[in-house]
Backbone as a printed PyTorch tensor [residue, N CA C, xyz], in Angstrom:
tensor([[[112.7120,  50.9830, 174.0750],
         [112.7720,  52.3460, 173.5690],
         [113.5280,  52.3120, 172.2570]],

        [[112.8930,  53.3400, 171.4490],
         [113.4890,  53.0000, 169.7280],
         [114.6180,  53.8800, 170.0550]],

        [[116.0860,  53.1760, 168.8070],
         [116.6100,  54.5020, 168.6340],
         [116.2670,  55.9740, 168.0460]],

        [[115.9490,  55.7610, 167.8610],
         [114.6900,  57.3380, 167.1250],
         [114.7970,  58.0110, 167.9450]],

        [[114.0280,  57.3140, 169.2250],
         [113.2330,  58.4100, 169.9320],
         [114.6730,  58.5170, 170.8210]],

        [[115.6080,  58.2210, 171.1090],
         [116.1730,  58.5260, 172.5870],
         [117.4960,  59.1110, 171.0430]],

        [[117.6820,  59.4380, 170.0110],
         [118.0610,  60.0490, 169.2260],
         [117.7000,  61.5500, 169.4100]],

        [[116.0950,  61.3020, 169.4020],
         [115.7600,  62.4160, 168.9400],
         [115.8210,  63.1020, 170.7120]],

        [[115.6420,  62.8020, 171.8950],
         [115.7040,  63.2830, 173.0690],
         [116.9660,  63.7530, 173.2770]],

        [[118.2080,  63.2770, 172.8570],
         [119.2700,  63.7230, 172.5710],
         [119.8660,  64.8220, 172.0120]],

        [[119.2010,  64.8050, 170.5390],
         [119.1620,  66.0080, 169.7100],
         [118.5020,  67.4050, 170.4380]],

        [[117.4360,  67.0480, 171.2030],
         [117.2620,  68.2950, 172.0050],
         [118.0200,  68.9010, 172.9570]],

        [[117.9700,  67.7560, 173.8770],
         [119.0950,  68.5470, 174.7970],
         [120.6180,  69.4060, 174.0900]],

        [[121.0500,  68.6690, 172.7670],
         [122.1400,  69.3640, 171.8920],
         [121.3270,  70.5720, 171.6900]],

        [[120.2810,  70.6120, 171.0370],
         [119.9140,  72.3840, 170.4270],
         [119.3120,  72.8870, 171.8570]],

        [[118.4990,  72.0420, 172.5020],
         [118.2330,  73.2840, 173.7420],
         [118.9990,  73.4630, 175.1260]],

        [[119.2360,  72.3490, 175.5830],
         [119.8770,  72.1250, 177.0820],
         [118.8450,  72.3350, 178.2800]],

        [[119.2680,  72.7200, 178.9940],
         [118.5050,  72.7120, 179.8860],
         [117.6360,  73.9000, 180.6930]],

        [[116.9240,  74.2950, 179.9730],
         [116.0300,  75.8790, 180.0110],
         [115.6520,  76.0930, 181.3520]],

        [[116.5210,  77.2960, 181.6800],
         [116.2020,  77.6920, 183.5030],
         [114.9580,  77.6090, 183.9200]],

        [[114.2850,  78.3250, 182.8220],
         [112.7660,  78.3980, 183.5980],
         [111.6200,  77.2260, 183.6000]],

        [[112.2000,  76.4890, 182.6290],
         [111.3300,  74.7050, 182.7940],
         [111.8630,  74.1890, 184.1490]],

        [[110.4880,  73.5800, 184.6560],
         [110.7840,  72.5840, 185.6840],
         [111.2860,  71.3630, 185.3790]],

        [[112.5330,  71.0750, 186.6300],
         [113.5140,  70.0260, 185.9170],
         [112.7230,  68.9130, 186.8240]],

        [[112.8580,  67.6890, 186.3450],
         [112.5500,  66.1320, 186.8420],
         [113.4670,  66.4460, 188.5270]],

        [[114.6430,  66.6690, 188.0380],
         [115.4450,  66.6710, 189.1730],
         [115.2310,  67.3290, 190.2840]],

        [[114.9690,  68.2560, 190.0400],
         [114.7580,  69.3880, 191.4810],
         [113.6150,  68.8890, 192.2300]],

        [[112.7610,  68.0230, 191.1750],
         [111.3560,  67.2500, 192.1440],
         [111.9720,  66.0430, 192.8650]],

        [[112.6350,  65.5800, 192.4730],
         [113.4860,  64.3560, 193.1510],
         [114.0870,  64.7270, 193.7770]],

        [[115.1990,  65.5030, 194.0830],
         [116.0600,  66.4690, 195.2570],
         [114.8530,  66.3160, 196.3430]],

        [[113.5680,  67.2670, 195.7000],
         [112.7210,  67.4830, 197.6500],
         [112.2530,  66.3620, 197.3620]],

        [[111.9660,  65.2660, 196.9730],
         [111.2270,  63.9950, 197.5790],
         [112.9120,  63.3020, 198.1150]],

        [[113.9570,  63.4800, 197.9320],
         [114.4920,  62.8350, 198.4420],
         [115.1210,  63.5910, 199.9120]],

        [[114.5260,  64.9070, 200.3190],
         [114.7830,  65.6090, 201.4230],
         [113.7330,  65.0410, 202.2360]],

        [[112.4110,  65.0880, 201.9390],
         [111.3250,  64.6370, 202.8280],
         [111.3270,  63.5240, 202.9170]],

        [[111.9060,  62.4790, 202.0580],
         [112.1320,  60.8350, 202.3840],
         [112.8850,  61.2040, 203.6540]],

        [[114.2610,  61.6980, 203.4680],
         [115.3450,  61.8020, 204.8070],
         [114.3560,  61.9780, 206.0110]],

        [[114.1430,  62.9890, 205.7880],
         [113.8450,  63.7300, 207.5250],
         [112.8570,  62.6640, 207.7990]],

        [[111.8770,  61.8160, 206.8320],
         [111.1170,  61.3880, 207.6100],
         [111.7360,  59.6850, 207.5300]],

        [[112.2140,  59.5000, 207.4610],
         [113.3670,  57.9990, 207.7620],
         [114.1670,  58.4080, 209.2980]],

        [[114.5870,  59.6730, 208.9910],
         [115.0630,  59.2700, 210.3520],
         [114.5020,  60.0660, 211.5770]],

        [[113.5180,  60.1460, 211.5810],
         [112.3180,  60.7250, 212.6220],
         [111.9760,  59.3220, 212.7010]],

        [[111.3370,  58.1690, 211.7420],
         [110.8090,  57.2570, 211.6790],
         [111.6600,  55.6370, 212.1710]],

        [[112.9540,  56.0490, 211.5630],
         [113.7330,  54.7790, 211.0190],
         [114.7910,  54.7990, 211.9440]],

        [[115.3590,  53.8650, 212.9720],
         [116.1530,  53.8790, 214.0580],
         [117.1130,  53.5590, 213.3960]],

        [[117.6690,  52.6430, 212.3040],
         [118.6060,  52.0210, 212.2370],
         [119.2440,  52.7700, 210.3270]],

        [[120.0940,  53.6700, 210.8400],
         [120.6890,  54.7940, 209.8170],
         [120.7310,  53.9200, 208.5500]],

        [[120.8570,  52.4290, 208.6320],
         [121.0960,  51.7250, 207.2540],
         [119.5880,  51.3970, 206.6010]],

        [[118.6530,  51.3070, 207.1910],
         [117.3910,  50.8900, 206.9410],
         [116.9730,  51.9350, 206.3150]],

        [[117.2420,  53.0130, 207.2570],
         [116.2340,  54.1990, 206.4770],
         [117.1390,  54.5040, 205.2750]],

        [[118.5030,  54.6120, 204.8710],
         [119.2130,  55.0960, 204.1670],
         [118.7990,  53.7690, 202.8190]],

        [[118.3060,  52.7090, 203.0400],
         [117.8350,  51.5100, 202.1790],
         [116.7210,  51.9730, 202.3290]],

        [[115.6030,  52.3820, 202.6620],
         [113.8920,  52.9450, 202.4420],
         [114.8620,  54.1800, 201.3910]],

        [[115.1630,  55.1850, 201.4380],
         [115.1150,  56.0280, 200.6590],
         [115.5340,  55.8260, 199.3660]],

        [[117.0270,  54.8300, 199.6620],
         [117.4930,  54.4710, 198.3200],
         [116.8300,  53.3780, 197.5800]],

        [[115.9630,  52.9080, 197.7160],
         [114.7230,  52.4880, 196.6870],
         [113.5110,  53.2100, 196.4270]],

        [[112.8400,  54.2040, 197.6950],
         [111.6360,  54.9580, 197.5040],
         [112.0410,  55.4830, 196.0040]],

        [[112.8050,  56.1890, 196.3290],
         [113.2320,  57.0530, 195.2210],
         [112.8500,  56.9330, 193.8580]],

        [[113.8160,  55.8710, 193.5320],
         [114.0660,  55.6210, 192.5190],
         [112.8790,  55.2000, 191.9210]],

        [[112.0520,  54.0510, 192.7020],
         [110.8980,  53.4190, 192.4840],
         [109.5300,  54.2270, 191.9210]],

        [[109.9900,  55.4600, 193.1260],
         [108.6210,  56.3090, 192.5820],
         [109.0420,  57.3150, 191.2710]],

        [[110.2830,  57.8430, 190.8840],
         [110.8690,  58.0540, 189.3370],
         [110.5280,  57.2860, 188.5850]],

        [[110.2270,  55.8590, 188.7190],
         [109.8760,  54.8890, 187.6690],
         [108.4190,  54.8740, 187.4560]],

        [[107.5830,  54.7910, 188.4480],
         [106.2420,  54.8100, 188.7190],
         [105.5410,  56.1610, 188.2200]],

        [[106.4590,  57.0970, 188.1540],
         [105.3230,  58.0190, 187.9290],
         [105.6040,  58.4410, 186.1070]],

        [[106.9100,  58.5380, 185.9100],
         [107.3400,  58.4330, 184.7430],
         [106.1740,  57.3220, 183.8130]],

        [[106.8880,  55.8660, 184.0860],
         [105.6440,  55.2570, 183.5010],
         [104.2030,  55.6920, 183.5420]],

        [[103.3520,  56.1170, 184.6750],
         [102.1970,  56.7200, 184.8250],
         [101.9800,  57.8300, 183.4320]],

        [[102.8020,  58.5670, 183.6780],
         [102.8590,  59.7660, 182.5870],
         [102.9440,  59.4040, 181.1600]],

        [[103.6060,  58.3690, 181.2210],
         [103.9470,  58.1430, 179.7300],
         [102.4220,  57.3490, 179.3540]],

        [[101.9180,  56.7990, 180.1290],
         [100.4410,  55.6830, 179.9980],
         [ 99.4840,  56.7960, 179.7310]],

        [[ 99.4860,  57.9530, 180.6110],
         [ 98.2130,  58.8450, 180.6490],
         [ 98.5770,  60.0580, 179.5050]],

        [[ 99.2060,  59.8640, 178.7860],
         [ 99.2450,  60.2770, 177.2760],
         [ 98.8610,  59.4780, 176.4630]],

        [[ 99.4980,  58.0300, 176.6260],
         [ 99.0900,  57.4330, 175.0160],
         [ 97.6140,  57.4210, 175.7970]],

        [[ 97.0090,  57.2750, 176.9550],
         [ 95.6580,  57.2580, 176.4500],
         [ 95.0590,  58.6600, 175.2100]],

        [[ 95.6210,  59.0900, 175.6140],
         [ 95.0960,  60.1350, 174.5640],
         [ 95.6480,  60.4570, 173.2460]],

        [[ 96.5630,  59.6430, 172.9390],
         [ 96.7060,  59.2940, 171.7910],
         [ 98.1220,  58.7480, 171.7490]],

        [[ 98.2200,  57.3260, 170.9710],
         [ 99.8950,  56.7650, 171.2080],
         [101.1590,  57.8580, 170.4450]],

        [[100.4840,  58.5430, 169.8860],
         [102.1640,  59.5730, 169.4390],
         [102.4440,  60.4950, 171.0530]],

        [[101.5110,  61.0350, 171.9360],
         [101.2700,  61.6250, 172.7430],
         [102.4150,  60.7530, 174.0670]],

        [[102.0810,  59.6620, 173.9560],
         [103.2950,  58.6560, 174.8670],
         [104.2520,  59.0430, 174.3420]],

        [[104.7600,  58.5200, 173.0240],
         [106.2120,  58.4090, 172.6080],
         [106.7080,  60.2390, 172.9480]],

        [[105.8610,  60.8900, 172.3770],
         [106.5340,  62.5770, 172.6920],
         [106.6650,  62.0270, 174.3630]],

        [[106.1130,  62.0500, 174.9100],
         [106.1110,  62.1570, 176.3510],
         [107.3310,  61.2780, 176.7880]],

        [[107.6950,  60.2430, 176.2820],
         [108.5250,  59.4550, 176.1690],
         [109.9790,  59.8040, 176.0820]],

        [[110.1280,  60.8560, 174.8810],
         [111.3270,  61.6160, 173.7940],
         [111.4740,  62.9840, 175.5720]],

        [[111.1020,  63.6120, 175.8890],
         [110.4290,  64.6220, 176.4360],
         [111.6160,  64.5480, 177.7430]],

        [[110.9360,  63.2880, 178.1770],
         [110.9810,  62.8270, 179.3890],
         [112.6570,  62.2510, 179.6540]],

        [[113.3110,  61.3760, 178.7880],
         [114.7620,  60.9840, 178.4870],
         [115.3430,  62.3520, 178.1200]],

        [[115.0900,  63.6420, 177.4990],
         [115.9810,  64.6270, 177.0660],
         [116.0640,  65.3690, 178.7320]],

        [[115.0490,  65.4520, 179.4000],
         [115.3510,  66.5090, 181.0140],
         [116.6840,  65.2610, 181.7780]],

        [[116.5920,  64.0220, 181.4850],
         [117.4160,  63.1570, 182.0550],
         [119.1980,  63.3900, 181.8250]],

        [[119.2460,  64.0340, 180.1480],
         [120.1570,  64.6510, 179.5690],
         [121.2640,  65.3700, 179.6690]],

        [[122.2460,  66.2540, 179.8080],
         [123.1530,  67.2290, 180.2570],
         [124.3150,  67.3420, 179.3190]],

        [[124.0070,  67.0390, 178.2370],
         [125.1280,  67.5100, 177.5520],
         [125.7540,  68.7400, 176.8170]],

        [[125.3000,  69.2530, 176.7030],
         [124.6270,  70.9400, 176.2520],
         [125.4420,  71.5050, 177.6280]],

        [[124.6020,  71.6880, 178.2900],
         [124.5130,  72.4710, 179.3990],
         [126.0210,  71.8910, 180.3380]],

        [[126.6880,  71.0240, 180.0020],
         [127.8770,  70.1470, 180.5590],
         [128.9950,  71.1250, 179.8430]],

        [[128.7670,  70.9820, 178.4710],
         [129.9640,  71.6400, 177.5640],
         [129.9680,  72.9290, 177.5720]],

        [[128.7420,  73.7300, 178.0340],
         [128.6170,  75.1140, 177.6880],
         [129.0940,  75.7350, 178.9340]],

        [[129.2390,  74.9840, 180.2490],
         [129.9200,  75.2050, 181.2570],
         [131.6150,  75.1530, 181.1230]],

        [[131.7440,  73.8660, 180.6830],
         [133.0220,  73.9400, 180.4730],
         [133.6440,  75.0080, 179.2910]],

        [[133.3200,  75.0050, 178.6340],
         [133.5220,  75.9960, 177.7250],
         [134.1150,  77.4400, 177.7890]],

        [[133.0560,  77.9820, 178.6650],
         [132.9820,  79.0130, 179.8960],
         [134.3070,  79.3150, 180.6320]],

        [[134.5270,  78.0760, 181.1710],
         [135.7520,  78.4100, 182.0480],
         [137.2060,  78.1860, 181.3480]],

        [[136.8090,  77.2650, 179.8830],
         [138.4860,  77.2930, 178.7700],
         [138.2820,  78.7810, 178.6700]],

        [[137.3600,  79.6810, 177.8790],
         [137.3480,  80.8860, 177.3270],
         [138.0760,  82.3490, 178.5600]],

        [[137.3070,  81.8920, 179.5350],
         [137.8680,  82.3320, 181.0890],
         [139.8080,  82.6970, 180.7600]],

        [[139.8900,  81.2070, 180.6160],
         [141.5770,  80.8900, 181.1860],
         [142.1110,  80.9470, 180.2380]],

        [[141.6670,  80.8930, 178.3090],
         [142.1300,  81.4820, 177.4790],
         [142.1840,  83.1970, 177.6580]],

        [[141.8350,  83.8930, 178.2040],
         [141.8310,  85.2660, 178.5190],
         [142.3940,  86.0940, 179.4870]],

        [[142.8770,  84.9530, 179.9640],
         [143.8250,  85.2370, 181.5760],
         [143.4330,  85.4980, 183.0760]],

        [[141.7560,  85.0120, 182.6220],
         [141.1380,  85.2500, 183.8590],
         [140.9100,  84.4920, 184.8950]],

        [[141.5140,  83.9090, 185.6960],
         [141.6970,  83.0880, 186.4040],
         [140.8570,  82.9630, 187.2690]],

        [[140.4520,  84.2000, 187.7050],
         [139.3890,  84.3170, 189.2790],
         [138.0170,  84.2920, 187.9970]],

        [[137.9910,  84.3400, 186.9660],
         [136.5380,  84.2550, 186.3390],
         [136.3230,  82.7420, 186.4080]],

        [[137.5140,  82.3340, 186.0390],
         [137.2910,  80.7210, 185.6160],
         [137.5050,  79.8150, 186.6050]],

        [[137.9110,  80.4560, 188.0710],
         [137.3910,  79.9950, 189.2720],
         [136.1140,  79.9780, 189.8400]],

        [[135.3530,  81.2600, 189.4590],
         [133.7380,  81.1940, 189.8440],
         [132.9790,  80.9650, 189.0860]],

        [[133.4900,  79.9440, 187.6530],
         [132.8890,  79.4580, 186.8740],
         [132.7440,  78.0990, 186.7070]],

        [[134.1680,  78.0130, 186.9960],
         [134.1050,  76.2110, 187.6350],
         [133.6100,  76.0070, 188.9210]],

        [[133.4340,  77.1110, 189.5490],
         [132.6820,  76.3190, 190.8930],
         [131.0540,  76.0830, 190.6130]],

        [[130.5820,  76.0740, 189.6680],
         [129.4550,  76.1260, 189.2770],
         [128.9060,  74.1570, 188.3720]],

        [[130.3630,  74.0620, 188.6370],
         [130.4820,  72.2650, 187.7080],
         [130.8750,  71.5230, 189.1550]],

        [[131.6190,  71.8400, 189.9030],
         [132.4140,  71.2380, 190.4750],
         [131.4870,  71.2840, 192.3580]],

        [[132.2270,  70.4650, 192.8820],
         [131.1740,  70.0570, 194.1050],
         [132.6230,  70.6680, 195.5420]],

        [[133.5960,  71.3080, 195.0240],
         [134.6410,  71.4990, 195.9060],
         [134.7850,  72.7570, 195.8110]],

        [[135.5540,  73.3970, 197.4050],
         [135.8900,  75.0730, 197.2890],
         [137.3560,  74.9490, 196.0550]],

        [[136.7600,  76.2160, 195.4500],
         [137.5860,  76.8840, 194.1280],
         [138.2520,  77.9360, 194.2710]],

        [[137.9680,  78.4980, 195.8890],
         [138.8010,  79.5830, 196.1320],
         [140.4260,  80.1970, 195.9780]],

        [[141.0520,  78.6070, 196.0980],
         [142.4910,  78.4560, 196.4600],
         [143.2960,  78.5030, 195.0040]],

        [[142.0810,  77.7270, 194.2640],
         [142.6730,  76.8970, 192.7910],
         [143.4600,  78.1090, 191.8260]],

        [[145.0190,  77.9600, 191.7140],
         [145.2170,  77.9920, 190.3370],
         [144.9820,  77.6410, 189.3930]],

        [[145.3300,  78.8820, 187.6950],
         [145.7090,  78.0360, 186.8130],
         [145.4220,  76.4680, 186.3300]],

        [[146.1750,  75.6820, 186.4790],
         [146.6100,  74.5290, 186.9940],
         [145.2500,  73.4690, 187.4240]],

        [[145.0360,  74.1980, 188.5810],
         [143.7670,  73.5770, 189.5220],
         [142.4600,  73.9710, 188.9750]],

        [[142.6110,  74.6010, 188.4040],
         [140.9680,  75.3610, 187.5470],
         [140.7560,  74.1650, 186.7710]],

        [[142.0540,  74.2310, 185.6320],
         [141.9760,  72.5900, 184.5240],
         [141.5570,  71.5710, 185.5900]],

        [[141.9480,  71.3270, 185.7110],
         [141.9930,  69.6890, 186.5240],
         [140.7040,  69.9320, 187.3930]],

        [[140.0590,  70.4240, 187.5850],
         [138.9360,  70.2570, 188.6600],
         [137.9870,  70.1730, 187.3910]],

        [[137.9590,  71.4820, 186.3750],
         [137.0940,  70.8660, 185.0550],
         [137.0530,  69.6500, 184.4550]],

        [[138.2400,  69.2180, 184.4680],
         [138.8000,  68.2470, 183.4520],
         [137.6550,  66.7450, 184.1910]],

        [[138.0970,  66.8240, 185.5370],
         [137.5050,  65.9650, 186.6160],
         [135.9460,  65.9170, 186.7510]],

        [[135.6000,  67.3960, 186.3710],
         [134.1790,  67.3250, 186.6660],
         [133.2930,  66.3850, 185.6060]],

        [[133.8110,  67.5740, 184.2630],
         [133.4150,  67.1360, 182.8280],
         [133.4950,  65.5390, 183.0140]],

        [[134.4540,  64.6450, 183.6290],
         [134.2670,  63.2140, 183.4040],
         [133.3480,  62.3550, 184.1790]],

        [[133.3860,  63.3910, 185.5040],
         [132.1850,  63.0010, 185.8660],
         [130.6110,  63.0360, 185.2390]],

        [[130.5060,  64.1700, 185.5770],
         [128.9040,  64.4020, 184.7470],
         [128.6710,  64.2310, 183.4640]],

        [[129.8610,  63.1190, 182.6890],
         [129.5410,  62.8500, 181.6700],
         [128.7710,  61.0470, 181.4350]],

        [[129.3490,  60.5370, 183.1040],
         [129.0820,  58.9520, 183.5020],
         [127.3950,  59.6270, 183.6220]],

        [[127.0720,  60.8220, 184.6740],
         [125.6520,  61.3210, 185.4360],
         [124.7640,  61.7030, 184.5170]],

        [[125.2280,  62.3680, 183.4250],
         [124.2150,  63.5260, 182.4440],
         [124.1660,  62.5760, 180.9720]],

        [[125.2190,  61.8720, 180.7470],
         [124.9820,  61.3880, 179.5390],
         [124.7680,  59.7190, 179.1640]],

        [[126.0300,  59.4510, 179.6650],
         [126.2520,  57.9390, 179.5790],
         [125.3370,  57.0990, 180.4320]],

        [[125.0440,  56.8430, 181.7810],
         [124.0010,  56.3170, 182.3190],
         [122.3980,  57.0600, 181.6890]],

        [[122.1070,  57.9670, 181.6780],
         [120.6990,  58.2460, 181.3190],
         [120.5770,  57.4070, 179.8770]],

        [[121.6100,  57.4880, 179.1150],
         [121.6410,  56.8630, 177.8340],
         [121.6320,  55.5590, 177.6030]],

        [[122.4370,  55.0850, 178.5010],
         [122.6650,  53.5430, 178.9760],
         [121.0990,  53.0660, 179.2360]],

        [[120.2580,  53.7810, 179.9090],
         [119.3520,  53.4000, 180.8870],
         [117.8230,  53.6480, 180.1520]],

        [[118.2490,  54.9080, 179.1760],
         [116.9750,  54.8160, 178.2830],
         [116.8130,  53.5410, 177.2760]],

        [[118.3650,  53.2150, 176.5800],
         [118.3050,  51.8050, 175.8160],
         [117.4510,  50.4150, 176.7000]],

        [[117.8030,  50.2510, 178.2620],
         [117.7770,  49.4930, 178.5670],
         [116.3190,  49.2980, 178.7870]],

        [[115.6540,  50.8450, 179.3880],
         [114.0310,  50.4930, 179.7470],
         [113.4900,  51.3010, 179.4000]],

        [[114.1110,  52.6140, 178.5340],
         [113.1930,  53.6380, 178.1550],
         [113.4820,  54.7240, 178.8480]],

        [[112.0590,  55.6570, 179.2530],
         [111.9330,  57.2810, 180.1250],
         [111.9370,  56.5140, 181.4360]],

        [[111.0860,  55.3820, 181.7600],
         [111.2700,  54.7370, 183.3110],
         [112.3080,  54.5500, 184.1160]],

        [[113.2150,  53.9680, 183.0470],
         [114.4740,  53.6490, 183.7230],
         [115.2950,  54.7030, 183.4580]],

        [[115.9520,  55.4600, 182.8550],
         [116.5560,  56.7530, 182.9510],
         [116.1340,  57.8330, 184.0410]],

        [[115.0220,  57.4020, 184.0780],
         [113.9310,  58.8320, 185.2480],
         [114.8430,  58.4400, 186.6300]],

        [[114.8450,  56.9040, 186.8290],
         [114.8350,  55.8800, 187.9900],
         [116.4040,  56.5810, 188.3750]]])
């Protein structure tokens, strides 16, 4: 994958982020990875086997179909891949939509609103926010932001250098 293109997939997610009403890559992977479950362990006796069937299905078929997609464009013309290509690494993306959250909840707690910037960080964060001060508002942002910066930026980025839209999808 050129730098260009995972430049330019970048640059989008900076001017657009992540548009509610587009269908995300992710939310299709969420239910294939719900219907992998239920049917691993309807199927799969041994909790590590099936939990190893899913944690390769997955990924495998993100790679497979990604590549598919990116092939059944350039047939129709090779700029048609690379867009599909650029397209495909920016939904992998989150940086936009990472900062504009956090953002949200500094502006919150610059204003003294504490219970705003509690039900604003619970919107980044994977823990109850009910309790959180002050204090605990920062630090659960601070925590999140470093997370979903390894999830949304640095691995998809890492992963487009390494194989492109396939491996970032994966």
């Amino acid at each position: 994958m050129s730098v260009m293109a995972i430049a330019a997939a970048w640059g989008l997610d900076i001017v657009f982020g992540d548009p509610e009403k587009m269908p995300h890559p992710v939310r299709g992977i969420g239910k294939l990875v719900s219907l992998l479950e239920v049917w691993a362990r309807k199927n799969v006796t041994n909790e590590r086997v099936a939990g190893a069937i899913v944690g390769i299905a997955v990924p495998a078929s993100a790679y497979v179909c990604t590549t598919a997609v990116i092939w059944f464009c350039s047939l129709i013309h090779g700029w048609f891949g690379a867009v599909a290509s650029v397209v495909l690494i920016y939904t992998t993306l989150s940086s936009r939509c990472l900062s504009s959250e956090a953002r949200r909840v500094y502006m919150y707690l610059k204003q003294g609103d504490v219970i705003a910037a509690r039900k604003q960080v619970a919107r980044i964060v994977g823990r109850d926010t009910l309790e959180l001060n002050e204090a605990g508002v920062v630090r659960a942002a601070i925590e999140s932001v470093s997370e979903n910066c390894v999830d949304g930026i640095i691995a998809p980025l890492f992963y487009a250098v390494l194989g492109g839209a396939p491996l970032a999808m994966a």
